[in-house]
C-alpha positions in Angstrom: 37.5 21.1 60.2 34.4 20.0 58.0 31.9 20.9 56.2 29.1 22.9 58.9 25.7 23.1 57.9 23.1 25.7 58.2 19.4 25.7 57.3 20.1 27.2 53.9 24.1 26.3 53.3 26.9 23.9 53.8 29.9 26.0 54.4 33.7 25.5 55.4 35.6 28.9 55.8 38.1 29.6 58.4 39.3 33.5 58.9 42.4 34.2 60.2 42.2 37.7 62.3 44.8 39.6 63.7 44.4 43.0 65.8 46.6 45.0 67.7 45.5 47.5 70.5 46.5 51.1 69.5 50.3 52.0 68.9 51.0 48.1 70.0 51.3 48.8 73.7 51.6 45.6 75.5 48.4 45.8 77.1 48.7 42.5 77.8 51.8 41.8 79.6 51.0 39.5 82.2 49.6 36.0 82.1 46.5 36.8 84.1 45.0 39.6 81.7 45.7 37.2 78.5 44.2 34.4 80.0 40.9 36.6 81.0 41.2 38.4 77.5 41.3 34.7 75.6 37.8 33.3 77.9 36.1 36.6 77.3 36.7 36.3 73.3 35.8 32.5 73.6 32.4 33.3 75.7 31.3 36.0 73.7 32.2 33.8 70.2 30.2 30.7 72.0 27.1 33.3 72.6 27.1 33.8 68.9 27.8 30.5 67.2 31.6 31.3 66.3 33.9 28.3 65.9 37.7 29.1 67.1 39.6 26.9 66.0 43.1 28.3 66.6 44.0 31.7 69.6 47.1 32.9 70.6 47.0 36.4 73.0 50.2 37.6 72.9 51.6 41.1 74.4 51.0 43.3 72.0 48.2 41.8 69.3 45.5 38.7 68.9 45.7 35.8 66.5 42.7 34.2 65.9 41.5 31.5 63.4 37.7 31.6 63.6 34.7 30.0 61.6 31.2 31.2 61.9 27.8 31.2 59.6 27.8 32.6 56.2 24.9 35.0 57.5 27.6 37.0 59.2 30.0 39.0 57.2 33.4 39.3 58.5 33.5 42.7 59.8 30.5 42.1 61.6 32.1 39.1 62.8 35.0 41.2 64.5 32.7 43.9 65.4 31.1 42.0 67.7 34.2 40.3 69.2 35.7 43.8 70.0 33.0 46.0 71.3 31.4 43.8 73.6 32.5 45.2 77.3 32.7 42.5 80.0 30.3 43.3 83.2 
């Protein structure tokens, strides 16, 4: 890690975020869907200037350990990961 700097800030915050698709089904189950689940999250956190520093898919949830610009809050943060459809 490090101190990141912005135009107006020097910053160092790391957010760990968990998430788990509805009732825990094991969406995904194979090792196909979490590898095309984990480059979607990391394309779509490169796009917006996220830092992940640590991601694990697993069967039944996401662990991620992300950094990003203090202009963002955190639920927008995690809005944007989860609502972005791939084409």
């Amino acid at each position: 890690m490090g101190l990141k700097r912005a135009s107006h800030a020097v910053y160092d915050a790391a957010y760990h975020l968990v998430w788990c698709p509805k009732y825990r089904k094991k969406i995904f189950d194979s090792e196909e869907v979490r590898e095309r689940a984990g480059q979607l999250i990391r394309d779509i956190c490169e796009e917006y200037g996220f830092e992940i520093e640590e991601m694990e898919v697993g069967e039944d949830h996401v662990h991620m350990l992300v950094s990003f610009p203090p202009k963002h809050s955190i639920g927008e943060v995690v809005r944007i990961i989860k609502s972005i459809r791939p084409q």
